[in-house]
C-alpha positions as CSV (number, residue, x, y, z in Angstrom):
1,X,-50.0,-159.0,122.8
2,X,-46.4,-160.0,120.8
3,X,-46.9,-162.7,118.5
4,X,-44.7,-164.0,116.1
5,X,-46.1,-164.3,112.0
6,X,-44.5,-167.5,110.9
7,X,-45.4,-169.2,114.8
8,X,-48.2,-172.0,113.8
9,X,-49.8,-171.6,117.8
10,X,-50.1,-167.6,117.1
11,X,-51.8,-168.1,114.0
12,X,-54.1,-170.6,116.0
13,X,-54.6,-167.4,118.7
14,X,-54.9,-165.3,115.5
15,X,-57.7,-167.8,114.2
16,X,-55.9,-168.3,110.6
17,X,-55.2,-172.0,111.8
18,X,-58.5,-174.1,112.9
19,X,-57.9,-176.3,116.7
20,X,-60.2,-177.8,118.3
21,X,-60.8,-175.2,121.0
22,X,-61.5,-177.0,124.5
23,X,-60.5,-173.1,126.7
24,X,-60.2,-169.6,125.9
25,X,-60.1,-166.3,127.8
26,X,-57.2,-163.4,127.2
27,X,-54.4,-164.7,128.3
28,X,-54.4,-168.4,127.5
29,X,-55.5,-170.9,125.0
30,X,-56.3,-175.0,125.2
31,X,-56.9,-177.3,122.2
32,X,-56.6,-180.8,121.5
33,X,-53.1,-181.9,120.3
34,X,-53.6,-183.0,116.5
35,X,-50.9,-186.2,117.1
36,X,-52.1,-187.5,120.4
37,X,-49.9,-189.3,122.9
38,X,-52.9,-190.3,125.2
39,X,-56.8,-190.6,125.2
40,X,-56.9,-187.1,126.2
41,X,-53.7,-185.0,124.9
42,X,-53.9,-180.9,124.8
43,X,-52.0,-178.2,124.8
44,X,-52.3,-175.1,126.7
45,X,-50.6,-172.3,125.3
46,X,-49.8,-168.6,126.1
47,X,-51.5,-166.0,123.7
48,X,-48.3,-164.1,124.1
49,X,-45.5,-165.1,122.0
50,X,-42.6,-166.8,124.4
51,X,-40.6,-168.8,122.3
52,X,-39.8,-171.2,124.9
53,X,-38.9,-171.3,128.9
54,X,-35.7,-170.4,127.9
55,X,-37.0,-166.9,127.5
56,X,-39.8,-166.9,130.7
57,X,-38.7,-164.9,133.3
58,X,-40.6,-163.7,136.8
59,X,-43.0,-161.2,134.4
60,X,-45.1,-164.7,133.1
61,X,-45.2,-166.3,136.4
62,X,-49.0,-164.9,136.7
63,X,-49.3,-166.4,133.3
64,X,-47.7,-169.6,133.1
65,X,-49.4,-170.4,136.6
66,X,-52.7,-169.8,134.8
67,X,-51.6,-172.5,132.7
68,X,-51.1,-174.9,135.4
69,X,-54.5,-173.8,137.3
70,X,-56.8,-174.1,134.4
71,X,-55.5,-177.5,133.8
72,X,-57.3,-179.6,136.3
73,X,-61.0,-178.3,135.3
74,X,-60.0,-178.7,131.6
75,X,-59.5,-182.1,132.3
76,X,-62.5,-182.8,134.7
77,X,-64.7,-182.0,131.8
78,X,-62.7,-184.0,129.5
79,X,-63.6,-186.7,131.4
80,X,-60.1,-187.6,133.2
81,X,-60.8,-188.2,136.7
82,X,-57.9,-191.0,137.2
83,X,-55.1,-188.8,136.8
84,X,-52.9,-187.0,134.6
85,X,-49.3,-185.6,133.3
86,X,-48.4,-182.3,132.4
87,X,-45.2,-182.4,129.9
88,X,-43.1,-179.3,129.0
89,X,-40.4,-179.3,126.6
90,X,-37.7,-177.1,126.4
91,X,-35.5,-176.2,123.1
92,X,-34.1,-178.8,121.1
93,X,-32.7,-180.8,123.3
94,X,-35.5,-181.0,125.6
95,X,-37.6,-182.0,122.3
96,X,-39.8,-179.2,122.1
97,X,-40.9,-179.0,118.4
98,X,-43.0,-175.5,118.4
99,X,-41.2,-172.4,119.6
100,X,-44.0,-171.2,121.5
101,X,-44.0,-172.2,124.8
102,X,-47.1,-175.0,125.7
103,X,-48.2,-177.2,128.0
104,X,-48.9,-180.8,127.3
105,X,-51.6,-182.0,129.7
106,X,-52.3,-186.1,128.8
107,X,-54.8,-188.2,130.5
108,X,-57.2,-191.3,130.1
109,X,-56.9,-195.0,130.3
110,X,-53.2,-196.7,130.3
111,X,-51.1,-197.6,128.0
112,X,-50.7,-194.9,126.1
113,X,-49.0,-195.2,122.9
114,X,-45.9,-193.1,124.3
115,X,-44.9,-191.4,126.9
């Protein structure tokens, strides 16, 4: 697995960085975001090091559908059973503040605080 030393979500894989773990298996990892935009807010992030979609390419399509699959059982036992967004930013301009790519999944009662 390529991970990057100074990537916060690596050290997270790594375990050097506590989350609150809601998922794990060996490709993928799903913890609850520490600034939340909704009642239920997480992220769901490759183990391997992809800086951002920018650099994705047809060898993480298994992967990054993974993402998208494990998604609506996460939030079934989180509760969220009225719907649901999945958010993901790309590079500066599309506002995505860690370079490793991840998958905002938000749900729960309306109105959220943003978004």
């Amino acid at each position: 697995m390529s991970a990057d030393p100074h990537c916060i979500f690596c050290k997270i894989v790594a375990g050097q960085i506590p989350a609150k773990k809601v998922y794990e298996d060996e490709d993928i990892l799903a913890f609850h975001d520490i600034h939340p935009w909704a009642p239920v807010h997480i992220l769901i992030i490759p183990k391997l090091h992809i800086a951002s979609m920018v650099d994705a390419g047809l060898q993480h399509q298994a992967l990054l559908g993974k993402m998208m699959a494990v998604s609506p059982q996460l939030m079934r036992e989180l509760g969220v059973t009225n719907g649901y967004r999945h958010v993901m930013n790309t590079g500066a301009d599309g506002r995505q503040e860690v370079p490793h790519v991840h998958l905002h999944v938000m749900g729960g009662p309306r109105p959220w605080l943003k978004g």
